[in-house]
N, CA, C and O atoms as a GROMACS GRO file, in nm:
protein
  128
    1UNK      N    1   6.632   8.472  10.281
    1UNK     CA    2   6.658   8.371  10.385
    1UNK      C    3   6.789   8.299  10.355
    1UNK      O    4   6.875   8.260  10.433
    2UNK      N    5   6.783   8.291  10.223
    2UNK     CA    6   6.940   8.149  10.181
    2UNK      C    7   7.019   8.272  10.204
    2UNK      O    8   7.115   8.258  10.280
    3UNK      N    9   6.997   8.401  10.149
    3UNK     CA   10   7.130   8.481  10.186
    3UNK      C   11   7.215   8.513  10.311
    3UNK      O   12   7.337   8.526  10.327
    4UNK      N   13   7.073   8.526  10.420
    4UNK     CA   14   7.119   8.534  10.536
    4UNK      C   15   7.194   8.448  10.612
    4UNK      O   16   7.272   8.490  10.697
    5UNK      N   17   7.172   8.287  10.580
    5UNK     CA   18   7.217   8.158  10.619
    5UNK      C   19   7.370   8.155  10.578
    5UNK      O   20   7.459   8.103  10.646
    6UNK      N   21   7.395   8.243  10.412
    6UNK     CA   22   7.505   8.242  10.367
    6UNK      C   23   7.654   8.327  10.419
    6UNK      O   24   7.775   8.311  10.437
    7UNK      N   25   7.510   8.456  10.428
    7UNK     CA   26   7.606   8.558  10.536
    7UNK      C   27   7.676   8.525  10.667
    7UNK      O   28   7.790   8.554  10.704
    8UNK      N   29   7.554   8.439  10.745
    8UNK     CA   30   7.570   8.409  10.867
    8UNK      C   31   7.714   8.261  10.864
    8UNK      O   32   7.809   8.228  10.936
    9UNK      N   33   7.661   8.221  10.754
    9UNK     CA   34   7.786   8.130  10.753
    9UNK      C   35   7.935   8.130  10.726
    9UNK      O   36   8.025   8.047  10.742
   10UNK      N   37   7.926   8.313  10.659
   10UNK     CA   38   8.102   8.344  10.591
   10UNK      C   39   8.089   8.433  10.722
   10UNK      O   40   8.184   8.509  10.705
   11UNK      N   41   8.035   8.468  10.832
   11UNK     CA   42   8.082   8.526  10.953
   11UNK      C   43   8.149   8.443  11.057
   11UNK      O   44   8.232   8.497  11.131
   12UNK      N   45   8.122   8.314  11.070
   12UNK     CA   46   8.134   8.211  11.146
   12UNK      C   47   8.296   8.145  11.124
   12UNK      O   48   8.384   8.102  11.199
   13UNK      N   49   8.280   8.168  10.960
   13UNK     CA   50   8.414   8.116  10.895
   13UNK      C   51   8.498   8.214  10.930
   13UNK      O   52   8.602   8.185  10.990
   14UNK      N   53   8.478   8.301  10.911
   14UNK     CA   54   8.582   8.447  10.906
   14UNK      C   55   8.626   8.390  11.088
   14UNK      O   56   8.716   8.312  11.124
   15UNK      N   57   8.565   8.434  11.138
   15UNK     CA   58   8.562   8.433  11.320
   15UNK      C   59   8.613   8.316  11.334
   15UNK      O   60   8.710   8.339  11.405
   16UNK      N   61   8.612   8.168  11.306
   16UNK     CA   62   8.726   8.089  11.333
   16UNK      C   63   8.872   8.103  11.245
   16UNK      O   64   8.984   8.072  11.287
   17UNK      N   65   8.844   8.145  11.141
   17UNK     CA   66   8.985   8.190  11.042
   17UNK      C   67   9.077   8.305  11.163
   17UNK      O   68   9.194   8.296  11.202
   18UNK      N   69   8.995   8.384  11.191
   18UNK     CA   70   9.077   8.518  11.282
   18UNK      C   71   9.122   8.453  11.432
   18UNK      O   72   9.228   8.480  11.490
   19UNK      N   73   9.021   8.362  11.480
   19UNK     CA   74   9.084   8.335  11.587
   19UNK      C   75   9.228   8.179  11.542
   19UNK      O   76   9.314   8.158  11.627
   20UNK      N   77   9.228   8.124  11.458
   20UNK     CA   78   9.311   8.027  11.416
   20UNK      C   79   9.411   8.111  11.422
   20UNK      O   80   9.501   8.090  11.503
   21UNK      N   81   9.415   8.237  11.327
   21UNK     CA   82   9.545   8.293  11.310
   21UNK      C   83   9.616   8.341  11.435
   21UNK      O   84   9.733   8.350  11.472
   22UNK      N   85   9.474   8.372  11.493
   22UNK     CA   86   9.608   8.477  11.614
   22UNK      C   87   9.620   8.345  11.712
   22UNK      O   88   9.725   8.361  11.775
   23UNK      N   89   9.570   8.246  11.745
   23UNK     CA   90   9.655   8.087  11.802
   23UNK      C   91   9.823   8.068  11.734
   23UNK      O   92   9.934   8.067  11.788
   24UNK      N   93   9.790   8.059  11.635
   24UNK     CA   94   9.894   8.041  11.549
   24UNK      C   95   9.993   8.120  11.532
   24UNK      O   96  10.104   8.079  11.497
   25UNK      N   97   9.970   8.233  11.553
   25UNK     CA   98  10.078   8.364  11.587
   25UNK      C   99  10.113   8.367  11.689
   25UNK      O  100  10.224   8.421  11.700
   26UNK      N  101  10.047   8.315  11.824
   26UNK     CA  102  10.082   8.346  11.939
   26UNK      C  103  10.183   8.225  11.968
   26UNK      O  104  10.274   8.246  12.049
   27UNK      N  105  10.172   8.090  11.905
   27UNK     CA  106  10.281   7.984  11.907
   27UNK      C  107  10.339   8.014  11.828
   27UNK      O  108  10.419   7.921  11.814
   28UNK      N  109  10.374   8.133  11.708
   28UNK     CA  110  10.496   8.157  11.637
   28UNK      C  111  10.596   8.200  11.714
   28UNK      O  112  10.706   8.150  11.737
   29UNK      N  113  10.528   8.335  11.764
   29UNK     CA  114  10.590   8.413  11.875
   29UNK      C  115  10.661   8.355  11.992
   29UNK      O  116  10.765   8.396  12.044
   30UNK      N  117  10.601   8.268  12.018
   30UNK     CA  118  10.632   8.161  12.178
   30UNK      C  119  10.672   8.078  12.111
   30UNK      O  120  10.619   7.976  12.157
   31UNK      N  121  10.761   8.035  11.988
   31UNK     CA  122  10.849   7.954  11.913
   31UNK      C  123  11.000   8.016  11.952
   31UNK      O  124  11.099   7.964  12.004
   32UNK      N  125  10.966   8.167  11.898
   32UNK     CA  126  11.076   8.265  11.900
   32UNK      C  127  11.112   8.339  12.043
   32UNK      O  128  11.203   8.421  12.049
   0.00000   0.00000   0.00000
């Protein structure tokens, strides 16, 4: 159960980390 909570929680992280980056790339790009 704690593992799943743990899993479920470094998926959540990952999935806002991936969408931060490509925000952040897409105003690099639209910098340049």
């Amino acid at each position: 159960m704690l593992r799943y909570r743990i899993f479920v929680h470094i998926k959540r992280l990952h999935i806002k980390c991936t969408v931060y980056s490509i925000l952040t790339g897409l105003g690099v790009n639209g910098l340049q």
